[in-house]
C-alpha positions as CSV (number, residue, x, y, z in Angstrom):
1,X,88.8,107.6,107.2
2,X,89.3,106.6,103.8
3,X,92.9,104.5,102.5
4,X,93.9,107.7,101.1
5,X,93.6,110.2,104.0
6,X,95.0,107.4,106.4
7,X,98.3,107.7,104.3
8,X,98.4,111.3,104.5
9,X,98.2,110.9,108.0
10,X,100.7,108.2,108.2
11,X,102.9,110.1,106.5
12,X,101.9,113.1,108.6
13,X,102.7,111.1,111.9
14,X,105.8,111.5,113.6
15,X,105.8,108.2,115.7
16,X,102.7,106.1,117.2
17,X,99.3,107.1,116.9
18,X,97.1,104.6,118.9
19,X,93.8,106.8,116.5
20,X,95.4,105.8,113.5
21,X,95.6,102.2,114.9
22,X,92.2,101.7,115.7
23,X,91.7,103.2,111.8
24,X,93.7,100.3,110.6
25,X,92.1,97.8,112.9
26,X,88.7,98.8,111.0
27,X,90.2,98.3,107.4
28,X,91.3,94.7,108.2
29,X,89.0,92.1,108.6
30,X,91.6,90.2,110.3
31,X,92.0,92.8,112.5
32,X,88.3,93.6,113.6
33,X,88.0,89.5,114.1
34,X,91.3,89.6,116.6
35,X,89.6,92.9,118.4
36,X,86.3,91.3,118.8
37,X,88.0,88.0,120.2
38,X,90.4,89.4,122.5
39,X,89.2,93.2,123.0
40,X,92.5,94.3,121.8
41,X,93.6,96.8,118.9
42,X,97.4,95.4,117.4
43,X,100.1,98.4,117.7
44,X,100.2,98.8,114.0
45,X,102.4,102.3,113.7
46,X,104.8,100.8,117.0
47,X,104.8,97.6,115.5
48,X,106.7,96.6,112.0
49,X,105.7,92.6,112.5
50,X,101.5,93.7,113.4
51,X,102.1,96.2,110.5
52,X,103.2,93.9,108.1
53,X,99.9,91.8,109.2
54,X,98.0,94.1,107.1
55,X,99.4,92.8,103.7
56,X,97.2,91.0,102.1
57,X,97.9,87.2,102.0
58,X,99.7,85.6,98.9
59,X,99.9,89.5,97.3
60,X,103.8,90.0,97.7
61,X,106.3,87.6,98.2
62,X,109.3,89.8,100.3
63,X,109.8,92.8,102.4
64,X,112.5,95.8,102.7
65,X,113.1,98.2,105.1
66,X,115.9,101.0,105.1
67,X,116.2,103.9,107.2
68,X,118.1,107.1,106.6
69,X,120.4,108.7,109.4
70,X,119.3,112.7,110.6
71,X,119.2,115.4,110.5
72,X,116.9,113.8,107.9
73,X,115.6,110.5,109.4
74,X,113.1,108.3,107.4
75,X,112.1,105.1,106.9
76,X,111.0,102.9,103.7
77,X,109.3,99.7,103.3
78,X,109.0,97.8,99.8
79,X,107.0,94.8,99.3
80,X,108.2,92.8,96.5
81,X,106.1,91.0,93.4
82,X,108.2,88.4,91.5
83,X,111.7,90.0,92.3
84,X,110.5,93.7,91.8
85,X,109.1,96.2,94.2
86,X,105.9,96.7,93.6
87,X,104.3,98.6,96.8
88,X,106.4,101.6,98.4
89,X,105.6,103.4,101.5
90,X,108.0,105.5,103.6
91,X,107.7,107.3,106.7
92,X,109.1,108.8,109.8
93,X,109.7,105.9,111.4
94,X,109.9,101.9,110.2
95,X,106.4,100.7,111.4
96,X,104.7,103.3,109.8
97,X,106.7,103.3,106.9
98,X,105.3,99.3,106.6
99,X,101.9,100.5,107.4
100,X,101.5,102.8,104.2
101,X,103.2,100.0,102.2
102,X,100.4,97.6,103.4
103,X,98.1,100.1,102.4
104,X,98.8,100.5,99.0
105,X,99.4,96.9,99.0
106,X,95.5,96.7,99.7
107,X,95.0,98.7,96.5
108,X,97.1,96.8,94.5
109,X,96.5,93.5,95.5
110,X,96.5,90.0,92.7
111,X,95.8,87.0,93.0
């Protein structure tokens, strides 16, 4: 899967997805050196803390999370870039929501 369709499905999901883990797992190096060592997969969409693992090191310098109340339940993450949010993601619930936000992150990473 490419970033782009693993957002859409991100955003499609409506809680975890262990496919869309092992998805993640493959876009992380970090991730496909943890698998190889101890055979496991992180929960990234159960997860907010193995989510969060995806951001890229030394990108963004703070996190936010807020979730709506229903009928109309949603979660958001923002990563922040010298005071200002520079990487949004929002989904149905918090982990995922911090998943696409890593995601993006990826994209717009500096150094």
């Amino acid at each position: 899967m490419t970033r782009d369709e693993l957002i859409a499905a991100l955003q499609a999901a409506s809680g975890p997805d262990r496919s869309i883990d092992f998805e993640l797992c493959e876009l992380s190096a970090a991730g496909v050196k943890e698998a190889e060592l101890t055979g496991h997969i992180r929960h990234y969409t159960s997860s907010i803390d193995a989510a969060l693992t995806l951001v890229p090191d030394g990108a963004f310098h703070g996190v936010g999370m807020t979730i709506s109340l229903p009928p109309e339940t949603l979660a958001t993450c923002s990563l922040y870039r010298d005071g200002y949010c520079a990487v949004f993601g929002y989904g149905n619930t918090p982990a995922l929501a911090a998943c696409i936000a890593a995601l993006k992150a990826m994209e717009d990473k500096h150094d």
